[in-house]
Structure formats: structure tokens, C-alpha cells
C-alpha positions as CSV (number, residue, x, y, z in Angstrom):
1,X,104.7,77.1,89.9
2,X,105.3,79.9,88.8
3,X,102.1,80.9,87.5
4,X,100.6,79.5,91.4
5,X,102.8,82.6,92.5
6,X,101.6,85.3,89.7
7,X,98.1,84.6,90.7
8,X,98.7,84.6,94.0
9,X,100.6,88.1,93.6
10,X,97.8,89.3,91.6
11,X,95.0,88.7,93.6
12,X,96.4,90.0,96.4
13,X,96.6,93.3,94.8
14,X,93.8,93.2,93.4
15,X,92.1,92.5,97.0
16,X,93.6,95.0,98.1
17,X,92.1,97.7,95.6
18,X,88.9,95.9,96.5
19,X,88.2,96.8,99.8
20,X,86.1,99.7,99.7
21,X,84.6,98.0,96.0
22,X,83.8,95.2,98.1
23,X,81.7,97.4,100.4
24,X,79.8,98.7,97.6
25,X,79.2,95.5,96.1
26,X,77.1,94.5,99.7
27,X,75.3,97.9,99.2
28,X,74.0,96.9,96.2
29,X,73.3,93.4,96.8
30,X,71.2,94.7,99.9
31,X,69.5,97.5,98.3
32,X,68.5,94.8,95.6
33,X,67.2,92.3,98.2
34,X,65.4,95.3,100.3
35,X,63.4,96.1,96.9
36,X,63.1,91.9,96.2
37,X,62.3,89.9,99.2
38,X,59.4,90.2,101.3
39,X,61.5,89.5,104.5
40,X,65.3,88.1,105.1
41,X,67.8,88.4,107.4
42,X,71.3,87.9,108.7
43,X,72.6,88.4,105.3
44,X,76.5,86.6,104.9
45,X,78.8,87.3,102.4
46,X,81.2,85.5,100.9
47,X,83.6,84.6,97.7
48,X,83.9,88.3,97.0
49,X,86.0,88.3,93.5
50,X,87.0,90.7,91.4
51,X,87.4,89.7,87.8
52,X,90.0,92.3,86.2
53,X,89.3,93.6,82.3
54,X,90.9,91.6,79.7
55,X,93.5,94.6,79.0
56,X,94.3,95.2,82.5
57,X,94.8,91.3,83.4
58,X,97.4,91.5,80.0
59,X,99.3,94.1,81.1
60,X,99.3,92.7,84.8
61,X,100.9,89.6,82.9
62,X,103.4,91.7,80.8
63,X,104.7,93.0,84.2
64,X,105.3,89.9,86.0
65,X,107.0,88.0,83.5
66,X,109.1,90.7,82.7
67,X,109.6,91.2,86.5
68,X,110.8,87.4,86.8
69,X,112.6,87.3,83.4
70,X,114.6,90.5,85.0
71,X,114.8,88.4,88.3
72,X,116.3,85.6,86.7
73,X,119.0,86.8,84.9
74,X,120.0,88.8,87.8
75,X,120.0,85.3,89.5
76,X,121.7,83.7,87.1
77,X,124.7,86.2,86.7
78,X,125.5,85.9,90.4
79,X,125.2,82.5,90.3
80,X,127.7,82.0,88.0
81,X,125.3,80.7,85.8
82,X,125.3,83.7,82.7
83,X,128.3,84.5,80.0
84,X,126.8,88.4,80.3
85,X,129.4,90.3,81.3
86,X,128.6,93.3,83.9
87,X,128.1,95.9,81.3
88,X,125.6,93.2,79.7
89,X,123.5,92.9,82.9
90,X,123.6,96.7,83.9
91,X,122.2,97.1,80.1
92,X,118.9,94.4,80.0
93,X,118.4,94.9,83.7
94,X,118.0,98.8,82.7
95,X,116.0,98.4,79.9
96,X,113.8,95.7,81.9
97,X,113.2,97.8,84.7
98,X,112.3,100.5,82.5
99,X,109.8,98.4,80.6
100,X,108.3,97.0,83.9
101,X,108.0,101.0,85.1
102,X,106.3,101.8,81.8
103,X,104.0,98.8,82.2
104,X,103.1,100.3,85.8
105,X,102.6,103.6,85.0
106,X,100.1,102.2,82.4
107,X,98.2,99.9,84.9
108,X,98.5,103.0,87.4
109,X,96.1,105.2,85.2
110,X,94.2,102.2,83.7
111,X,90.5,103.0,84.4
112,X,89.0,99.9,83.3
113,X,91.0,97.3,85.5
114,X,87.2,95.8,86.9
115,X,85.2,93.7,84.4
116,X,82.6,92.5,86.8
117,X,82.4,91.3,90.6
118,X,81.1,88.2,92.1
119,X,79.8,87.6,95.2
120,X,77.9,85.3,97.5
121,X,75.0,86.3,99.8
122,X,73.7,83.5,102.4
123,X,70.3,84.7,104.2
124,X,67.5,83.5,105.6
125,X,64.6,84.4,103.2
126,X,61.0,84.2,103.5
127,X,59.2,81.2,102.3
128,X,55.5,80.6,100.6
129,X,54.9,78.4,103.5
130,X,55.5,81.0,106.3
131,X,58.7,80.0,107.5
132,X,62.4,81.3,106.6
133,X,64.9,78.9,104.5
134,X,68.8,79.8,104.2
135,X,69.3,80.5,100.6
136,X,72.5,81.3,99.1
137,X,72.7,83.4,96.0
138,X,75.2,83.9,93.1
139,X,75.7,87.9,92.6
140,X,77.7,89.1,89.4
141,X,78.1,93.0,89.3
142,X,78.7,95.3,87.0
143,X,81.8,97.9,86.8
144,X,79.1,100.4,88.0
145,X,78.0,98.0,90.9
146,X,74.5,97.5,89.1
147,X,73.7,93.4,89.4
148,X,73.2,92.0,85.9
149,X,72.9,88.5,87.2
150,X,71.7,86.7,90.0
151,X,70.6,83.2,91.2
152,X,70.1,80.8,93.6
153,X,72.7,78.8,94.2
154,X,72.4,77.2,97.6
155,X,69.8,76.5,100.8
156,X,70.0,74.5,103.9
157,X,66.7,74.0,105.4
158,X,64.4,73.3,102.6
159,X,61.9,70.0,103.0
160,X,59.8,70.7,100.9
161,X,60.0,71.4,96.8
162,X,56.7,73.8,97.4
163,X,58.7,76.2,99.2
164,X,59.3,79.0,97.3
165,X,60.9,82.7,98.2
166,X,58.3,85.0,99.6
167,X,58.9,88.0,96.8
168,X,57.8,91.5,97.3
169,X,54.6,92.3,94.7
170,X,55.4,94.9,92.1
């Protein structure tokens, strides 16, 4: 449960540093598919994720079970349910808030908190045999928001196993 709750918390931040890395993550994919396809359109996005760096998803682990282990004795000594005295609790939850600030102040000036992003792209593409096919693909992205992998990964519309994307000559 309450690891349901960590990730929850933790993508949710992380979304929320991801907005304008989101928007840069389309850019690219659509600068890629300008230079790729002959002709698409209505590009749709979707499943935008970012997956943190190893070190920053440890310390961003550090903190929250620190942050609950804090929580929980505080919970506990009001409950009734601790033998720490008062002087006890004012002394870990001290040096547990301090740890948790420290761990912040570290993940504040982390520049390496992105490993890669991922990202879906629904459009309808061009097709050998002249007509337009709805083709998801599989984006991941680098730091950088360079592509270093893509692929299809979906269609809707496709009778026929002759149909192949329309791509731009090189």
C-alpha cells in the first residue's frame, strides 16, 4: 500500500516537472516524422512517461521512507502507541527532518533526474497502396530529446499485409 502511494506521489511530481519536457518530447517526435513520412496527419499523443535516473529515483526513495518513518513515529507517540518520551521524539523527528531536507536539497540540484522519455504517437500515415492507415508508434527519447528508438506498435485500418508506410526517399 504503501509503495501504491510513493509511486503515486512520485509520479505526480515528476509530471509535474514534465510539462514543458513533454512539449519538447512532441517537437521532436514531429520534427522526426516531418523528415520520415511521406505524408501523415492528425498526430495523437499519448502515455507520455518519464523514466527518472537510477540515482535520482534512489534518493526520491530515501526521502519518502524517511518522510513516513518520521510520520509514523510521530503517529505512534500521540497515539499512545511509543515508550519515547517527548525529548525522544523532539530528537529523531529533528534529525529526520533534517535528513529528509538534506535529501531534498540534493534532488533540488540533481541535474540528471531524466533517463529517457516515452511516448506514444497515433497518426494516420501514408501507405504503399495510396491510402492512409492509423499507426501507432513506440517513442523512447533521450535526456537531450534526441529519439534513440522507435517502432510500430499499433494500426487500426490495415487489410492488407502489403501495406506498408509511405517513407520519404533519402
Amino acid at each position: 500500500m504503501a509503495l501504491r502511494i510513493f509511486l503515486g506521489l512520485f509520479l505526480t511530481s515528476v509530471l509535474a516537472l514534465g510539462q514543458s519536457n513533454k512539449q519538447q518530447c512532441k517537437d521532436a517526435i514531429l520534427a522526426w516524422a516531418d523528415k520520415t513520412f511521406e505524408y501523415y496527419d492528425n498526430p495523437r499523443f499519448e502515455n507520455f512517461k518519464e523514466m527518472p535516473s537510477s540515482e535520482y529515483f534512489t534518493l526520491t526513495v530515501q526521502k519518502q521512507m524517511n518522510q513516513e518513518f518520521l510520520d509514523e513515529i510521530i503517529f505512534n507517540y500521540y497515539e499512545g502507541k511509543s515508550d519515547r518520551s517527548a525529548e525522544k521524539l523532539a530528537e529523531d523527528s529533528t534529525r529526520l527532518a533534517d535528513k529528509i531536507a538534506s535529501i531534498q536539497a540534493k534532488m533540488d540540484s540533481f541535474e540528471n533526474k531524466v533517463d529517457h522519455y516515452e511516448y506514444n504517437m497515433w497518426a494516420n500515415i501514408q501507405t504503399t497502396g495510396g491510402i492512409t492507415v492509423y499507426y501507432q508508434h513506440y517513442f523512447k527519447i533521450d535526456a537531450n530529446f534526441n529519439i534513440i528508438e522507435h517502432k510500430v506498435s499499433g494500426f487500426v485500418g490495415k487489410d492488407s499485409d502489403d501495406l506498408e508506410i509511405l517513407y520519404k526517399e533519402s
